[in-house]
SERO-4910 file (N, C-alpha, C, O; in steps of 0.05 Angstrom, whole numbers):
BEGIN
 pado doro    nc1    nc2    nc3   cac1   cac2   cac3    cc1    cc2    cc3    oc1    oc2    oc3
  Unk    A   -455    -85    266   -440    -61    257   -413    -68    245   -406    -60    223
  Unk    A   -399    -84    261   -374    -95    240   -379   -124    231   -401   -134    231
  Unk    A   -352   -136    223   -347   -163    219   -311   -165    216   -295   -153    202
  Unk    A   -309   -184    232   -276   -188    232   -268   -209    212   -285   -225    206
  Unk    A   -246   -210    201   -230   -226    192   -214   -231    189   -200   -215    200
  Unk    A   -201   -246    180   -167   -257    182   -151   -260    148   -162   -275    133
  Unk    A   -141   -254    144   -124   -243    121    -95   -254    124    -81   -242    141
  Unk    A    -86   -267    116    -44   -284    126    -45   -273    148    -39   -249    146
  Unk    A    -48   -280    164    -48   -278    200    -52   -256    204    -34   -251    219
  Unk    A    -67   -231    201    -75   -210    200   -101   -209    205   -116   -225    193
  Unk    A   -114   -186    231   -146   -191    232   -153   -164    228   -142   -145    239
  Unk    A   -171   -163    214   -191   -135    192   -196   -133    204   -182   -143    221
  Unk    A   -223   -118    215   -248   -105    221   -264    -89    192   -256    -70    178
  Unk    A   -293   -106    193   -306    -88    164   -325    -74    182   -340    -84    198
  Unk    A   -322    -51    178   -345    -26    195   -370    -23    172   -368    -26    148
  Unk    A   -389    -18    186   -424    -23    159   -415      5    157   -436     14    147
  Unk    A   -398     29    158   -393     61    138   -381     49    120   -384     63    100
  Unk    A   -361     21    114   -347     25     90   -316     22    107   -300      8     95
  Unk    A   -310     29    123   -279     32    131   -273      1    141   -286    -19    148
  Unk    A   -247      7    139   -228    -27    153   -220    -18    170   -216      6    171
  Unk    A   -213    -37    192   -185    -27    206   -178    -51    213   -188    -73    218
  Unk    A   -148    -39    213   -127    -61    210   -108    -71    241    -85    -63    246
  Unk    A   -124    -88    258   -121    -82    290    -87    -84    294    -71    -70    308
  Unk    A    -84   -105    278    -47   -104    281    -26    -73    279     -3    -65    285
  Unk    A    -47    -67    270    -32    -36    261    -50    -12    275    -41     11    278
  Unk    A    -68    -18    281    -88      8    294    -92     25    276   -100     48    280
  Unk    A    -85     16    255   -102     39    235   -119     35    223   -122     11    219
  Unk    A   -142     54    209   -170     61    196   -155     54    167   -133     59    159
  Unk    A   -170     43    158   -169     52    123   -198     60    112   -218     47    117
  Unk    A   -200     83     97   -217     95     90   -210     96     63   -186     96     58
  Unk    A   -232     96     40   -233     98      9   -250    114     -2   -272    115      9
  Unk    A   -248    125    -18   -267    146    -36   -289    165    -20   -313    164    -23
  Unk    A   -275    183      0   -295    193     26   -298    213     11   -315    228     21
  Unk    A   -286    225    -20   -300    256    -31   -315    275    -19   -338    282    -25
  Unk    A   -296    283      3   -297    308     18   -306    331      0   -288    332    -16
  Unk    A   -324    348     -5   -323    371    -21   -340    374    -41   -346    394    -54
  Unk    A   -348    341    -43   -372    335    -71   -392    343    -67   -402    355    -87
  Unk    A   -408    343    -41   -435    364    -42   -433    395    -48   -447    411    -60
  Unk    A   -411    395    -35   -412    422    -38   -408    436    -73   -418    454    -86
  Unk    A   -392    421    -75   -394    421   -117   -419    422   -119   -430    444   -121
  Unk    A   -431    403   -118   -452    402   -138   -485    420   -127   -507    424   -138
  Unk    A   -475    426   -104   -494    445    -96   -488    473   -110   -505    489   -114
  Unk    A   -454    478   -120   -455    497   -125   -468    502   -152   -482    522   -156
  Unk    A   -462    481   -172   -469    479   -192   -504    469   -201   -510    462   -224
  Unk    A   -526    471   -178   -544    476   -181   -562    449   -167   -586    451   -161
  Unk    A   -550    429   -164   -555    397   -152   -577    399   -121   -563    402   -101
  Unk    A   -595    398   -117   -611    396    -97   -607    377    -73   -623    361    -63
  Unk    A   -576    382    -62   -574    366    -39   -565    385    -18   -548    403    -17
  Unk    A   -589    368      5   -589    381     33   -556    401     40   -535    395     30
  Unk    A   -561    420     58   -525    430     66   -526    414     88   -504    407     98
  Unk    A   -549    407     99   -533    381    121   -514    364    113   -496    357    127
  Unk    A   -516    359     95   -505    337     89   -466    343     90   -448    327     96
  Unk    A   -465    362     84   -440    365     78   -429    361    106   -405    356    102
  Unk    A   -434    361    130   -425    359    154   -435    331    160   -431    326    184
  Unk    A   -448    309    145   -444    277    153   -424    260    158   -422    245    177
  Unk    A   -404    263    133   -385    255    129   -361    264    150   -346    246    155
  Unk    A   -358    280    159   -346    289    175   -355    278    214   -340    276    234
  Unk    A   -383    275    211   -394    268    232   -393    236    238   -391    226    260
  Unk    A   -394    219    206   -377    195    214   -360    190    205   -360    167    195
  Unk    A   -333    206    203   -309    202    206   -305    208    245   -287    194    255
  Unk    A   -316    223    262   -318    220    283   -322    205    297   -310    201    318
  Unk    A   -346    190    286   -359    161    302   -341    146    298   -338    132    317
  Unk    A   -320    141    275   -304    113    274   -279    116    281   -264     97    280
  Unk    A   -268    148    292   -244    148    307   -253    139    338   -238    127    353
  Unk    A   -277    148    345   -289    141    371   -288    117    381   -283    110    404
  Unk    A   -297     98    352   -306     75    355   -279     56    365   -279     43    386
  Unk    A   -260     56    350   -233     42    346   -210     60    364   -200     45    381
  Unk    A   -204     76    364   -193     86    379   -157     92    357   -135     98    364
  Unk    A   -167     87    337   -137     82    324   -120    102    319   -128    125    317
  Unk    A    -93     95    315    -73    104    322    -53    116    289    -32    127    285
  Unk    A    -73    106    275    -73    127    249    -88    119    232   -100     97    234
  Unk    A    -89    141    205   -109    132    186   -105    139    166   -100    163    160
  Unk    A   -105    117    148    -94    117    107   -121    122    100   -141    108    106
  Unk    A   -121    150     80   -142    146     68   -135    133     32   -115    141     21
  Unk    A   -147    119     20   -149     99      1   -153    112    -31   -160    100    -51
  Unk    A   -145    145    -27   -144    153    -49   -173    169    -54   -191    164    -38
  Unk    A   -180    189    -75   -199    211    -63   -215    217    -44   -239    215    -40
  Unk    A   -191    225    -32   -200    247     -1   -219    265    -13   -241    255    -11
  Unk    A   -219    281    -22   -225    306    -33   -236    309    -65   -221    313    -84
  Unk    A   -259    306    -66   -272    309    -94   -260    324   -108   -245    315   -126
  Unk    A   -262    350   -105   -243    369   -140   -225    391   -128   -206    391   -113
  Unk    A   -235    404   -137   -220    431   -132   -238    442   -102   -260    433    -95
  Unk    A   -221    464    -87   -222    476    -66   -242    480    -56   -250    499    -70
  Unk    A   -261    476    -36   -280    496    -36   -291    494     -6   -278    481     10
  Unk    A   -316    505      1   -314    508     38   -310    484     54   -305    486     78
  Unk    A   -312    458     41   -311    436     53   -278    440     68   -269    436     90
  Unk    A   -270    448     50   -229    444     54   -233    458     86   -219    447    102
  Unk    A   -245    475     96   -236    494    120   -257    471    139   -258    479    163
  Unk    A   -269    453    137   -287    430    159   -264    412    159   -255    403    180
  Unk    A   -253    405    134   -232    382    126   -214    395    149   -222    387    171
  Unk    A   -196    408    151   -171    430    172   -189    416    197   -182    398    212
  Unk    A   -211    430    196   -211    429    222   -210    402    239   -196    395    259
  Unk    A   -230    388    225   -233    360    222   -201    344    233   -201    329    253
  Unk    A   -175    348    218   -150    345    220   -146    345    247   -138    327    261
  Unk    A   -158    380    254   -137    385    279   -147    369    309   -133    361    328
  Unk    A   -172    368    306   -183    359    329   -178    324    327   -177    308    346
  Unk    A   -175    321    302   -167    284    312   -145    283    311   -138    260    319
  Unk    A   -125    296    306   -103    297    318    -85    270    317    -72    261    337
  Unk    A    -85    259    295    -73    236    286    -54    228    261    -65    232    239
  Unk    A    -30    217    259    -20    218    231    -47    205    208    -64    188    209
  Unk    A    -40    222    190    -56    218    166    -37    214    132    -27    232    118
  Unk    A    -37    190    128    -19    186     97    -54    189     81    -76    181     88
  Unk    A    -45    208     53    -66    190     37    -57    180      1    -48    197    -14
  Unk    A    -59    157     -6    -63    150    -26    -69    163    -51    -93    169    -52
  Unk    A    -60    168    -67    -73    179    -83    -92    175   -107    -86    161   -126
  Unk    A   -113    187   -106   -134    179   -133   -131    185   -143   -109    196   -143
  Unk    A   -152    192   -174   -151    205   -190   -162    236   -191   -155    255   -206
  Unk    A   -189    235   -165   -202    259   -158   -178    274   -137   -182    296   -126
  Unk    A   -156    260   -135   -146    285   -111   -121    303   -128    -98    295   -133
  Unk    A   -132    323   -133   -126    343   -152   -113    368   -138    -94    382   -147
  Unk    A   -131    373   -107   -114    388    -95    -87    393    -91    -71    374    -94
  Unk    A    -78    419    -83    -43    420    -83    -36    413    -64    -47    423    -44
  Unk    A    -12    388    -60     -6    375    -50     14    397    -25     26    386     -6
  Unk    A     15    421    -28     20    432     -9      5    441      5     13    458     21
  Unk    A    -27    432      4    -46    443     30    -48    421     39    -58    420     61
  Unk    A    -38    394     24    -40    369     47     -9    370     60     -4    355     79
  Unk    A      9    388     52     35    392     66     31    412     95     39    407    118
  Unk    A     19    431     87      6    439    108    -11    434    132    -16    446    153
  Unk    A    -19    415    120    -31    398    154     -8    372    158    -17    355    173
  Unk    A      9    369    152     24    347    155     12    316    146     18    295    158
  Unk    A     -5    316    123     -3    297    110     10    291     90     13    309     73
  Unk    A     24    264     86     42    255     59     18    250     38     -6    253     41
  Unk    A     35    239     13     13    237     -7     39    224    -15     62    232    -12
  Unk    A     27    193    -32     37    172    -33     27    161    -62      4    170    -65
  Unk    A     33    148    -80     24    132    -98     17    110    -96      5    101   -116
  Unk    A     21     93    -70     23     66    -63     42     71    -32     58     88    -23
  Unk    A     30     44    -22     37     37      9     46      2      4     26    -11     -2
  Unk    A     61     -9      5     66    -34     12     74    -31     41     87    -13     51
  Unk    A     62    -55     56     69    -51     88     66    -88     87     48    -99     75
  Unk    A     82    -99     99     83   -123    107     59   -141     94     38   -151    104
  Unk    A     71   -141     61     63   -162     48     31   -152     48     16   -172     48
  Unk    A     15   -125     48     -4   -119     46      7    -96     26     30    -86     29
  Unk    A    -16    -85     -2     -2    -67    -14    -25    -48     -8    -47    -58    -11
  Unk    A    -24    -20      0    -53     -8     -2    -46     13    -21    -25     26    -21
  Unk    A    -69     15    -42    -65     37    -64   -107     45    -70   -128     44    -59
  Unk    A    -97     53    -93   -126     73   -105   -142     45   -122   -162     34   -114
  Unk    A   -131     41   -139   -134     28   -154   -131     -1   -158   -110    -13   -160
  Unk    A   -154    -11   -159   -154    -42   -151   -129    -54   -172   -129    -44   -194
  Unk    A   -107    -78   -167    -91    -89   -178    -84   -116   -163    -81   -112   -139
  Unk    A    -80   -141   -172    -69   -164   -157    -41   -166   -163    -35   -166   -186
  Unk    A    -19   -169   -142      3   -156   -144     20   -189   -138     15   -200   -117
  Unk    A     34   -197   -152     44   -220   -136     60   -217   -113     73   -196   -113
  Unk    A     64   -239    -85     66   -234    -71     53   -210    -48     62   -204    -26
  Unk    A     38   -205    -57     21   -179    -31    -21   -181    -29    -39   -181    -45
  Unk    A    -20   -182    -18    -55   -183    -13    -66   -141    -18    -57   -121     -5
  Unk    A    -87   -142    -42    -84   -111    -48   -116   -105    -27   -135   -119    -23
  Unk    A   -109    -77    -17   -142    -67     -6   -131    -39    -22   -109    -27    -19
  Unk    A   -151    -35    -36   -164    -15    -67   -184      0    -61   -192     -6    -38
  Unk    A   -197     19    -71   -220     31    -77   -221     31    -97   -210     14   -111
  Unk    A   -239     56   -106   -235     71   -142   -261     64   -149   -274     83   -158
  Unk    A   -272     44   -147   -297     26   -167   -324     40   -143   -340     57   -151
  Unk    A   -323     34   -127   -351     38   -105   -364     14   -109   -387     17   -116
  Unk    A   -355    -13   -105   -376    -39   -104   -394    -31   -104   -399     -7   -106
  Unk    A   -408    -50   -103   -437    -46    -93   -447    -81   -104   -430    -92   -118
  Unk    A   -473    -98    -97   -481   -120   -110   -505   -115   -100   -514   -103    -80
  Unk    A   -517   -135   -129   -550   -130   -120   -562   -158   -116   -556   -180   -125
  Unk    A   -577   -151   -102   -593   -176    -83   -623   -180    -99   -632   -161   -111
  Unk    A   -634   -200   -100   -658   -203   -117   -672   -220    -90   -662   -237    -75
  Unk    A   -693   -210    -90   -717   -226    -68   -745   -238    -88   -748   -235   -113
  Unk    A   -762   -249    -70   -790   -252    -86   -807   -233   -101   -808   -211    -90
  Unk    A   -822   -236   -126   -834   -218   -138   -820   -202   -146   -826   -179   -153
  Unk    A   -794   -214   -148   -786   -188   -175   -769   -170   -155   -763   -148   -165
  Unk    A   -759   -174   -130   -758   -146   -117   -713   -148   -127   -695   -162   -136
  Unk    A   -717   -129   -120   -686   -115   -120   -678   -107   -100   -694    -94    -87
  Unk    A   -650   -111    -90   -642    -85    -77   -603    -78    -84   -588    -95    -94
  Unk    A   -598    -61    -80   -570    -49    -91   -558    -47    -62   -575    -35    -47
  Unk    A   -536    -53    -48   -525    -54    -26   -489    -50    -32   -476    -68    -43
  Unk    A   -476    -21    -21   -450    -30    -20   -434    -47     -9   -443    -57     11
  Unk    A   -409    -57    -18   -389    -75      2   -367    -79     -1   -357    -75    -24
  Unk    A   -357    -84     13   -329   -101     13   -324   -128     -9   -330   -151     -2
  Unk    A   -311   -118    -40   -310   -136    -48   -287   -145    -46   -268   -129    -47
  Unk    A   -281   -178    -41   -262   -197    -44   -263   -212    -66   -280   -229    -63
  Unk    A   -252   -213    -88   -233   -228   -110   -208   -233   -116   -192   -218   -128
  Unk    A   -203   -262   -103   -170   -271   -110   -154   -255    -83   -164   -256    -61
  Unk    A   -131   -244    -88   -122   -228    -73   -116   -205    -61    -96   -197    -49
  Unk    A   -146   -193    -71   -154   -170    -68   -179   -164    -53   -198   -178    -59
  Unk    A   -184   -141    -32   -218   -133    -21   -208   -102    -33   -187    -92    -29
  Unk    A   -236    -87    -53   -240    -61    -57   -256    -49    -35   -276    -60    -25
  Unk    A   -248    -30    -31   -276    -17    -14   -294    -13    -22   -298    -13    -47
  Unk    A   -317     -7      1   -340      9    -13   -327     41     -8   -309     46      8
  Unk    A   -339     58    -25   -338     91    -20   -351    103     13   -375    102     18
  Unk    A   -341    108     22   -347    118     43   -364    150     44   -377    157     63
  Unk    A   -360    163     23   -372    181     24   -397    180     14   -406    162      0
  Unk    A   -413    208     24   -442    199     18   -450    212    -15   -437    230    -25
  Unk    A   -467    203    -25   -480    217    -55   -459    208    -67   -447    227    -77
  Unk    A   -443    179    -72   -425    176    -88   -430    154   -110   -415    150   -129
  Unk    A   -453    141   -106   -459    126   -128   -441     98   -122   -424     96   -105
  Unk    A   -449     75   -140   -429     50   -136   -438     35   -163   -456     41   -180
  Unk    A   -424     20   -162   -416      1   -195   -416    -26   -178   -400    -34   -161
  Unk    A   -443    -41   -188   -446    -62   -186   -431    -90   -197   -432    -95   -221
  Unk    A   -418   -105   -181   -401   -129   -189   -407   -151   -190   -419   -157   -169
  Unk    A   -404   -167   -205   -415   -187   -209   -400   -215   -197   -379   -224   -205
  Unk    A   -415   -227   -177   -405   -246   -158   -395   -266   -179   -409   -270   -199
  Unk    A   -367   -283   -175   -356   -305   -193   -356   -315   -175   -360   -304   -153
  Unk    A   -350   -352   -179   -343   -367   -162   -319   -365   -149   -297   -364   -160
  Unk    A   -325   -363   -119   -291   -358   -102   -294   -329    -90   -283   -324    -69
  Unk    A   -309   -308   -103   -317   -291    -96   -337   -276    -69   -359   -282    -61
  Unk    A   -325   -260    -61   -341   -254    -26   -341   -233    -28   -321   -221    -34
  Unk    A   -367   -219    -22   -381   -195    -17   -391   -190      8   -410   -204     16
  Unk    A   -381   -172     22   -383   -165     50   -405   -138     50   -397   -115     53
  Unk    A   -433   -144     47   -451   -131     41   -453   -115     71   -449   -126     93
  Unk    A   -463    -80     63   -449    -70     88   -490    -60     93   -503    -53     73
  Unk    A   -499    -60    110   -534    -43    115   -523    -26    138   -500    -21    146
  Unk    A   -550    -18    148   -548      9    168   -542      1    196   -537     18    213
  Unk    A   -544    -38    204   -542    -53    221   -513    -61    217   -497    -53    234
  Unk    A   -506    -75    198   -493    -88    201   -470   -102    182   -457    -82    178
  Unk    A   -460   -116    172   -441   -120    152   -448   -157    154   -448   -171    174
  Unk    A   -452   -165    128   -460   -195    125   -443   -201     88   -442   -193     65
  Unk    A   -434   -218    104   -422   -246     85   -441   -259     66   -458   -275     72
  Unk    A   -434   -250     36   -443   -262     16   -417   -275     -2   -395   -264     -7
  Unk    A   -428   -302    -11   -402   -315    -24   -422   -327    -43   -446   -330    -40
  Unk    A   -401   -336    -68   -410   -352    -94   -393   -380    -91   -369   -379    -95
  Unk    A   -407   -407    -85   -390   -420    -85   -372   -431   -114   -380   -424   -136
  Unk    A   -349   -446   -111   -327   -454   -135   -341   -470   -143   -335   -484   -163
***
């Protein structure tokens, strides 16, 4: 289910949903969870379950359970588009975890930054925190190690006979890991492993270490 690691004397945690956490700090980092996207596209005619719209929410529960942490950055689109019934699960969601919440900003978080004033979240363009920079948008920053979203990794695996498979992850290049998207029905952009490169391939078990050697 996870995999730990060490970062300039810093130890991660990679959770198989897609989230980090950062034990030195007790906080979650979460990326591209697009709160609100089913519900778009259901409105607009898209054939996905209304269960679904209460998953994401159900494991954002499992991974405050899991860790126990003591706050949580989300990594830039919280919230797919504009308003809609998701926002009143999102509130509630808030009140019962009951924890400071900064979030990053993406390009999808469009909402007015006074309904994230209203639950007492900030909204930030960037986070530098002790020589770690956390933002939306993947960048290698001199001096700082970056954790990004924006892209939705993903790498594909090739087996015998031809077979395929597409798996999100944790990509590491240089001095940077992107997330995977945490939210569900979000699609991912496959990357292409370079030498030096590490893909923290995430399944329904577990989170496994893929590297390209130099």
């Amino acid at each position: 289910m996870t995999l730990e690691i060490e970062i300039n004397g810093q130890t991660f945690v990679l959770h198989n949903s897609g989230a980090l956490y950062w034990v030195g700090k007790k906080m979650l980092l979460i990326s591209d969870a697009h709160l609100g996207k089913i519900s778009h596209f259901r409105k607009h005619g898209s054939a996905l379950p209304a269960k679904a719209i209460f998953m994401n929410f159900s494991r954002l529960d499992e991974l405050v359970a899991y860790f126990v942490p003591e706050k949580i950055c989300f990594l830039g689109d919280l919230f797919h588009s504009a308003l809609n019934k998701e926002w009143h699960f999102f509130e509630e969601w808030v009140a019962r975890t009951a924890l400071p919440i900064i979030l990053i900003a993406g390009n999808h978080d469009i909402v007015s930054p006074q309904k994230y004033e209203e639950l007492h979240i900030p909204i930030v363009s960037e986070w530098l925190l002790d020589g770690f920079l956390l933002t939306h948008f993947p960048e290698e920053r001199e001096g700082a190690f970056t954790f990004s979203g924006h892209i939705h990794p993903s790498v594909m695996l090739t087996g015998q006979g031809r077979q395929f498979l597409k798996l999100p992850c944790f990509f590491r290049s240089g001095e940077q890991i992107i997330l995977p998207a945490f939210g569900e029905f979000t699609g991912t952009s496959v990357m292409e492993l370079k030498p030096g490169d590490v893909a923290y391939v995430i399944t329904k078990e577990e989170v496994i270490k893929i590297s390209k050697a130099l």
